[in-house]
N, C-alpha and C positions, 0 to 999 in steps of 0.2 A: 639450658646451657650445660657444656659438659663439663668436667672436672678441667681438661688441660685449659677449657675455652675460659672458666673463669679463674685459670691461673693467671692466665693471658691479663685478662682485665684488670685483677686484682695489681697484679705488677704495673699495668700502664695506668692506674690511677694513683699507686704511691711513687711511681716515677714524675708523675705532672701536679702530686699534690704533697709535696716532703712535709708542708704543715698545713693538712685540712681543717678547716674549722668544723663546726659541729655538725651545721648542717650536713656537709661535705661527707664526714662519717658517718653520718645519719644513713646519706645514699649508698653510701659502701656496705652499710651492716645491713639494710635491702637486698640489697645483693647477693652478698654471700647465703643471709636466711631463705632467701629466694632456691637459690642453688640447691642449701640442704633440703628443703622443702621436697625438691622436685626428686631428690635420693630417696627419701620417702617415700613419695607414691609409686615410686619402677618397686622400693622393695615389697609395697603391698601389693603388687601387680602381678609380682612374679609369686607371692605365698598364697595370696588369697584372691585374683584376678578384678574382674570391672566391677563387683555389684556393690550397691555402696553399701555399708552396716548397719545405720545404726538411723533412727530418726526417722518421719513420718514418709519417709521413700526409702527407706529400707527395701531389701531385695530386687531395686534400680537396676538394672544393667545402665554401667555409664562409660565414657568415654576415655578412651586415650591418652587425649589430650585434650584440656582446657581450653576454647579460646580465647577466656579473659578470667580472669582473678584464681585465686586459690583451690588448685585441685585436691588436694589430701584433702581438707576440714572438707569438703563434698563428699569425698570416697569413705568417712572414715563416719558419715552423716551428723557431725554437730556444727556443718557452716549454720549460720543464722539461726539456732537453736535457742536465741531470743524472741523467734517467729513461730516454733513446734507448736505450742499451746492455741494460737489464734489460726494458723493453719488447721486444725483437727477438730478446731470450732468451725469456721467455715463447710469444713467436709461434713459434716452433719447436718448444715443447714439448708441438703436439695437444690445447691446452686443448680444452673443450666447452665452458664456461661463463664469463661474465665478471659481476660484481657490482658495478656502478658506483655509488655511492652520493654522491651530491652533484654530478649529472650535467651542470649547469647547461647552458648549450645544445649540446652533445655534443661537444665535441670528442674526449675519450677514446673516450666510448659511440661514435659513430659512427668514429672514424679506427680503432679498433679491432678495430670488426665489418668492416669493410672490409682491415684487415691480416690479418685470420682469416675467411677463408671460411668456416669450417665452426663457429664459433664463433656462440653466443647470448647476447645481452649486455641483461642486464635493468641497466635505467638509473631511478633514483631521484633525485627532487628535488622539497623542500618548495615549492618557488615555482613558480605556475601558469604562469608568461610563459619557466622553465627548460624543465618540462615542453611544451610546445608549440613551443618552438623547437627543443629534441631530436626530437622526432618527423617535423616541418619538415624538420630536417638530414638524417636517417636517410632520408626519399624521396628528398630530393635525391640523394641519393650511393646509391640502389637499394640499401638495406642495411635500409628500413624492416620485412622481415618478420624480419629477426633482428633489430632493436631495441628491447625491449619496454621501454615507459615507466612508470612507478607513481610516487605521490606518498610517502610514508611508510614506513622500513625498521625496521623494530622490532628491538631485541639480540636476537632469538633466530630473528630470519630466518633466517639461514643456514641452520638446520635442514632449511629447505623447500632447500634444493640438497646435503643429505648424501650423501655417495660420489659425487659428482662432481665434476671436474678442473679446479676455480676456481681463479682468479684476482679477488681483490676488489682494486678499487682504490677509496680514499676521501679523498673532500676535502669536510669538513664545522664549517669553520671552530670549532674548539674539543670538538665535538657527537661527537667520534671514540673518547671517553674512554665515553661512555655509550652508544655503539653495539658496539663492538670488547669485550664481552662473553666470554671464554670460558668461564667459568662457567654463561654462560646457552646461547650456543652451542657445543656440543663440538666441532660439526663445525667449527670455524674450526681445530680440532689437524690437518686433511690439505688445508687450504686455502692459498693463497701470498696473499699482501698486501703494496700499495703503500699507504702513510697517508702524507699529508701532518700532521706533528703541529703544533700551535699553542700552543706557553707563551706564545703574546702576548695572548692571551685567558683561555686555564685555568693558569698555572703547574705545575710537574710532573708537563705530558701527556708527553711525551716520556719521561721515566723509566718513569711507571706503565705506559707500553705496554710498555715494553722487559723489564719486572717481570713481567706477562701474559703475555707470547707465550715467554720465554727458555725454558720448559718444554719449548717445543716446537716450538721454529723457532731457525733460525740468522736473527741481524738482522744486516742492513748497513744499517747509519744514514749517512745524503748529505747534506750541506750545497749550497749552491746556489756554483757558481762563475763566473767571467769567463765571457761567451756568447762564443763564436768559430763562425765558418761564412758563407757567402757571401752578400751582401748585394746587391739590384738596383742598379745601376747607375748611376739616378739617386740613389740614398741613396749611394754612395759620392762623390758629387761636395759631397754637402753635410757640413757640420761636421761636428766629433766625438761633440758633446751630440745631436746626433739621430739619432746611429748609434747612442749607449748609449741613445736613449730607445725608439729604435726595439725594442727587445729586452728593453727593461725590463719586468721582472713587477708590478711593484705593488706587494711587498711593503713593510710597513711594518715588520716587525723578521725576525729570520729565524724561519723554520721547515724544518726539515730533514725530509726522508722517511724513512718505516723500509720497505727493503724486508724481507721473512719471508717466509721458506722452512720447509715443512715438515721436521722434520728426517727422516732414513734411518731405519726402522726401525718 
């Protein structure tokens, strides 16, 4: 959004709201942080161009434009920097396969396939403009012939990758209770998975997964904590509030990750 575009807003939402409640400001300071966010990353765009910095896809070539959630904490590499240490565990462990599933313009899929050579990483996402900026990404970054794209992942996909050394990871805002199946996929009992869960949308996603999988996988469940890590140089010269917007995820309540591990035996 541009500066006159969310003067525009800012104005027609204290014209229709002279006494917002909290929530009401809640959406507003969205907003505006939103805004600053996006000032952010044109001015890292213009000093220091697309590669992202910092974190296990370091030297990424990424993208323009986002076409979902927070682009600076990507460009600036501490988005999900609660996930760095079990990602780089994975990359050690000779996967063959990676199951991306809500792939939106690649940054897992391609930074991925790029941290694993030898790995193939079929990437899925319902949105046309996801799909086509993942594919996009994946030339750019010469990883296109191991990045395969598809639009729709049905509960009992996995089957099509049975006995081989996945790693799924999924972020399908709420949609993870009705994919993450093992009833319907068995083979998800010798597969590892990263889920983002969402009680902000489905209540009692986070338990029912933990209920599923505990059969047969050890969970470590992660909450999202303080970013820490090195910052460009011109962002350290300015305020506080743009150094935490710079790194800001987006999120509007929390959602913790389940990582799962197959268990021994």
């Amino acid at each position: 959004m541009s500066r006159p575009a969310i003067t525009k807003w800012l104005k027609q939402f204290t014209d229709q709201k002279p006494e917002p409640t909290v929530d009401e400001l809640n959406v507003a300071l969205r907003q505006l942080a939103k805004w600053r966010s996006s000032v952010i990353v044109n001015t890292q765009l213009q000093l220091h161009g697309l590669k992202v910095m910092e974190g296990p896809f370091a030297g990424m070539e990424y993208v323009r434009e986002a076409t979902e959630g927070a682009h600076a904490a990507r460009l600036f590499g501490t988005y999900e920097s609660e996930l760095h240490p079990h990602i780089e565990a994975f990359a050690a462990e000779k996967l063959d396969c990676i199951i991306d599933v809500g792939c939106a313009e690649g940054y897992y899929a391609v930074g991925l396939a790029r941290l694993m050579p030898d790995v193939t990483v079929h990437a899925f996402d319902i949105q046309a403009a996801a799909r086509k900026a993942c594919a996009e990404l994946a030339g750019k970054n010469g990883v296109g012939d191991r990045v395969i794209v598809g639009e729709t992942f049905a509960p009992d996909g996995f089957e099509a990758f049975a006995g081989r050394k996945c790693l799924v990871i999924m972020d399908v805002e709420g949609a993870e209770l009705d994919l993450l199946r093992p009833d319907l996929s068995p083979s998800l009992a010798r597969m590892s998975v990263i889920v983002e869960t969402h009680d902000v949308f489905r209540r009692g996603s986070l338990a029912e997964l933990k209920t599923r999988f505990s059969p047969t996988h050890e969970i470590l469940e992660i909450h999202q904590q303080p970013k820490t890590g090195p910052l460009p140089e011109w962002l350290n010269k300015l305020g506080h509030l743009d150094q935490l917007l710079a790194v800001w995820e987006w999120r509007m309540a929390p959602t913790p990750w389940l990582v799962m591990r197959p268990k021994a035996g």
